[in-house]
C-alpha positions as CSV (number, residue, x, y, z in Angstrom):
1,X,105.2,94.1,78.3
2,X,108.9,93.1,78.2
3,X,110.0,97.0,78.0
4,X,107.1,97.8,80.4
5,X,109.1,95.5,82.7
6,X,112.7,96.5,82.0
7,X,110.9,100.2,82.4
8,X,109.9,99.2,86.1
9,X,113.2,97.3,87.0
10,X,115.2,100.6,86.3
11,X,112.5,102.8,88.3
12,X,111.7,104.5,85.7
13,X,108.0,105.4,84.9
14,X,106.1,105.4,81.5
15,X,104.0,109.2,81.5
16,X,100.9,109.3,78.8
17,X,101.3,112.2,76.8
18,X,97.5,112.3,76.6
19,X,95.5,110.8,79.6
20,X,96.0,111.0,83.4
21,X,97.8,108.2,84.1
22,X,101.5,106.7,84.6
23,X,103.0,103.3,84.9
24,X,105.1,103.0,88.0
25,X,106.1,100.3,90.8
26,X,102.3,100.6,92.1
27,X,100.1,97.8,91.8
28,X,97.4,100.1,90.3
29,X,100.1,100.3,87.2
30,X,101.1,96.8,87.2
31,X,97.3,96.4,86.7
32,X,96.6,98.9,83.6
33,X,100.1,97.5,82.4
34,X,98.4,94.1,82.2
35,X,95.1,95.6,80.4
36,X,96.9,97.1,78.1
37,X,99.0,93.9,77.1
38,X,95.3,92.2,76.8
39,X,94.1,94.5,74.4
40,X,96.9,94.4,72.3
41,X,97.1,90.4,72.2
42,X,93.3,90.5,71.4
43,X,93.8,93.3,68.5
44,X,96.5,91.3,67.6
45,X,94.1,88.4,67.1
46,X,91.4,89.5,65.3
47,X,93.9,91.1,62.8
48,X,94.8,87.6,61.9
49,X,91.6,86.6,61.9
50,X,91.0,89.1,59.6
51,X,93.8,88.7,57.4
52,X,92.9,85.1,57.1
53,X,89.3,85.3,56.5
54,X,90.1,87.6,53.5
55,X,92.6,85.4,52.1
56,X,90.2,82.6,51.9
57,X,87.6,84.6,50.4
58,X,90.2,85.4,47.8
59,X,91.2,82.5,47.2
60,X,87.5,81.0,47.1
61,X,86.9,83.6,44.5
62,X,90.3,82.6,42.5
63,X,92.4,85.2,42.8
64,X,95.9,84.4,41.9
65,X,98.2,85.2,44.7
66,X,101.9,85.3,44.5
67,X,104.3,86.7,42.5
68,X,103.9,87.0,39.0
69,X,105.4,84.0,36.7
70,X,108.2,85.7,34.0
71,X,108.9,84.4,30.9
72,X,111.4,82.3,32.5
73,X,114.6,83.6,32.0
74,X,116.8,86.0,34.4
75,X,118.8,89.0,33.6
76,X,121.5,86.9,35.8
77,X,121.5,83.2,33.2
78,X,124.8,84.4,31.9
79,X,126.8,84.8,34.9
């Protein structure tokens, strides 16, 4: 939305390379602007909610997450 906006401040207007539509300085744009910010925060969402639910399945079953523990010495001790 932020470059949608900084877009419509400098007059200039966003063409779809496939579709029939354009967002200008028209309300009808402003509009379709707005629908499309909705349906990216809402994607958004359910990708964490997603990501989330599978990590707590994981974890239920015990998977070990993290990176894996070395034998405890660095390459870098003697410096």
């Amino acid at each position: 939305m932020e470059i949608l906006s900084i877009a419509s401040q400098k007059e200039i207007n966003v063409l779809a390379v496939k579709g029939d539509w354009q967002l200008g300085n028209s309300i009808q744009s402003k509009i379709m602007a707005m629908g499309f910010s909705l349906a990216a925060e809402i994607e958004r969402d359910l990708i964490s909610q997603r990501t989330k639910e599978d990590l707590r399945v994981k974890k239920a079953e015990g998977k070990i997450w993290g990176r894996p523990k070395g034998p405890g010495k660095s390459k870098l001790d003697q410096y």
